[in-house]
C-alpha positions in Angstrom: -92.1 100.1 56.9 -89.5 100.5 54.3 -87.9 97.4 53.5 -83.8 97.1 52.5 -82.6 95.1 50.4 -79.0 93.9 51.9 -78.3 90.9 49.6 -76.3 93.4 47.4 -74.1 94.5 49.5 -73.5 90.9 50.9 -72.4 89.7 47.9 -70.4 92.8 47.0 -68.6 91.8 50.4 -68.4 88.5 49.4 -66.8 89.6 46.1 -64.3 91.7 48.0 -63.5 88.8 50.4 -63.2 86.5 47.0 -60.9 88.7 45.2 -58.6 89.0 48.3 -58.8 85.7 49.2 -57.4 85.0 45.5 -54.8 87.5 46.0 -53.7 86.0 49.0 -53.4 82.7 47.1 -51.6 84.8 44.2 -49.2 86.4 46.7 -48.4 82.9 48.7 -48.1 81.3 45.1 -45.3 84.1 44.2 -43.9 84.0 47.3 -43.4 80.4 47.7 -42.5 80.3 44.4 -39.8 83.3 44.8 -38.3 80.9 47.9 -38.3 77.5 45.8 -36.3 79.6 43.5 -34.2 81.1 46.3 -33.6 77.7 47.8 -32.5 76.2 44.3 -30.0 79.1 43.7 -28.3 78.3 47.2 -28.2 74.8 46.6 -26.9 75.4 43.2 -24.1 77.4 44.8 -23.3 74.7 47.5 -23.3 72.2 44.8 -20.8 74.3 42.8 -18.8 75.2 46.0 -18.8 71.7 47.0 -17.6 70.5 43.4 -14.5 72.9 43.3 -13.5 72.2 46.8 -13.6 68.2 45.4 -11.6 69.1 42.5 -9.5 71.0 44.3 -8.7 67.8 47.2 -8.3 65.8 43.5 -5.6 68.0 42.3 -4.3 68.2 45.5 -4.3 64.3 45.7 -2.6 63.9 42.3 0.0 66.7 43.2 0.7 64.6 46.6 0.7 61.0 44.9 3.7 62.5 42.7 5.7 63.8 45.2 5.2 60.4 47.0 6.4 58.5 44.3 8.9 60.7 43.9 10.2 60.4 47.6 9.7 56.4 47.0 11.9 56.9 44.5 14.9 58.8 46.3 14.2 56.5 49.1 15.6 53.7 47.0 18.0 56.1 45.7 19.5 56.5 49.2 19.1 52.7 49.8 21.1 51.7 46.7 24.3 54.6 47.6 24.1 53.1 51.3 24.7 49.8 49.9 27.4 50.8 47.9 28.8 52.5 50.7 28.5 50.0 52.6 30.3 48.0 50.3 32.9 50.3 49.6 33.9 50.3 53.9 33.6 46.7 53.5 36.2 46.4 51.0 38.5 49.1 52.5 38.1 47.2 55.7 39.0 44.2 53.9 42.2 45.1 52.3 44.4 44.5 55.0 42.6 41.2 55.8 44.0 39.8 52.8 47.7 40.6 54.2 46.9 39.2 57.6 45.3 36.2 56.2 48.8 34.9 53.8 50.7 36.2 56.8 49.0 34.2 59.2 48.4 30.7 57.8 52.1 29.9 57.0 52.3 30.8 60.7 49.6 28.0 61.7 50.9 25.1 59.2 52.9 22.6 61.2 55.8 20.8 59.8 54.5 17.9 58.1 51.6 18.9 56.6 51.1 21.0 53.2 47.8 22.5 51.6 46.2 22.1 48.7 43.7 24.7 48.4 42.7 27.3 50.0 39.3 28.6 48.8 37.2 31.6 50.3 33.7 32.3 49.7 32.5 35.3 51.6 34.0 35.2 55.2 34.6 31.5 55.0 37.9 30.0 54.3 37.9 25.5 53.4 41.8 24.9 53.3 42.4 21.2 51.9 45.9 19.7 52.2 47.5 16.3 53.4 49.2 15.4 56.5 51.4 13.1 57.3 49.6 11.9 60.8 46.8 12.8 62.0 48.4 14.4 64.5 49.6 17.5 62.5 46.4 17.9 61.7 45.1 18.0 64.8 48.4 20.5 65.4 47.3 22.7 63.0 43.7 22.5 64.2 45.2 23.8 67.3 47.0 26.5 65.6 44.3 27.7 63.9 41.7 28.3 67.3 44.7 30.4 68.8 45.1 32.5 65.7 43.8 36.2 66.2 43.1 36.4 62.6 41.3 32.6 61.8 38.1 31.8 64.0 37.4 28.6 65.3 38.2 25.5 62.6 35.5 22.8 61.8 37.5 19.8 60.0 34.8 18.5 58.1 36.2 15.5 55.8 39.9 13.2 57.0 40.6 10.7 54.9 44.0 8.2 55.0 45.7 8.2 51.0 46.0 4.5 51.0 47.3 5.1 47.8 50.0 7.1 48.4 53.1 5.4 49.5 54.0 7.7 51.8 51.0 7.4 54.8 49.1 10.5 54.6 45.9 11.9 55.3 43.4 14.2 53.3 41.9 17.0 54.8 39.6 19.8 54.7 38.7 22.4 57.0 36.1 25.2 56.8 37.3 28.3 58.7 35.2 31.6 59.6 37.5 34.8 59.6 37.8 36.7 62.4 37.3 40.1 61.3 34.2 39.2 59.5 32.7 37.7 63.1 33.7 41.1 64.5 32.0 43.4 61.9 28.6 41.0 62.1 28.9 42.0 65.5 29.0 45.5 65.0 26.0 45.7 62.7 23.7 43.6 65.1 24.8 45.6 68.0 24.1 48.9 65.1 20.6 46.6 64.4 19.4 46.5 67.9 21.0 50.2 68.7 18.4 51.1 65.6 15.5 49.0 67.1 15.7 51.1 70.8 
């Protein structure tokens, strides 16, 4: 019987297996190694995409902050020329109430009593004087609420002159002007118009 020796070509096979096995390993090294480097270059791309699209929202943010300053600033502008505007109509408006007022309070003074002062501050007239009797005061108190020009009078300070020799009484009265109630009126009827 012949005998045949088949370790040889065992390990031959074995040898073959080995060295494909390790070229297996070899390929699945380079390939994994070719898709780490794939998957780096597509993150590095995002990365970079990602940084210019933020630099881009920065510029963006700093072009928008200036042209928001620069809209705080006409925004003021505008509120400073409506002030002065407004100012200008009040004036204008006022002109003639200047007229209507010396026209009106010789019209209101009764016989009897003169004035001492009159003294505005905004749309508030205190008229000081003496009377003779406390009735021409009340007279010209009277005189006053029917005016169309002079609002309603709050006498604030009647004193007798006890050292006059002619009996008289100081006075003063505080007086709110007309127009000025009416245009208050206007601009919270304008306020609440602007509210709705």
């Amino acid at each position: 019987m012949a005998r045949i020796n088949l370790l040889p070509w065992r390990a031959e096979l074995r040898k073959e297996k080995q060295k494909e096995f390790l070229s297996f390993i070899a390929f699945a090294a380079i390939f994994g190694l070719l898709v780490m480097y794939l998957f780096h270059m597509y993150m590095e791309s995002q990365i970079s995409t990602q940084l210019e699209r933020n630099k881009y929202i920065k510029d963006q943010t700093v072009i928008v902050e200036k042209k928001i300053k620069e809209i705080a600033i006409l925004d003021e502008k505008r509120e400073q020329l409506k002030t002065r505007m407004e100012l200008i109509q009040r004036l204008q408006h006022s002109r003639p109430e200047v007229v209507h007022l010396f026209d009106e309070i010789p019209k209101v003074v009764p016989e009897g009593l003169h004035l001492t002062s009159i003294k505005r501050n905004g749309n508030l007239l205190t008229i000081t004087g003496k009377a003779e009797a406390s009735t021409r005061i009340t007279s010209f108190l009277r005189n006053i609420d029917k005016s169309k020009w002079l609002g309603v009078p709050d006498l604030s300070d009647i004193q007798a002159d006890e050292k006059s020799p002619v009996p008289s009484h100081d006075f003063t009265v505080t007086v709110k002007l007309k127009s000025s109630e009416i245009d208050e009126d206007k601009k919270k009827k304008n306020k609440r118009k602007g509210k709705k």
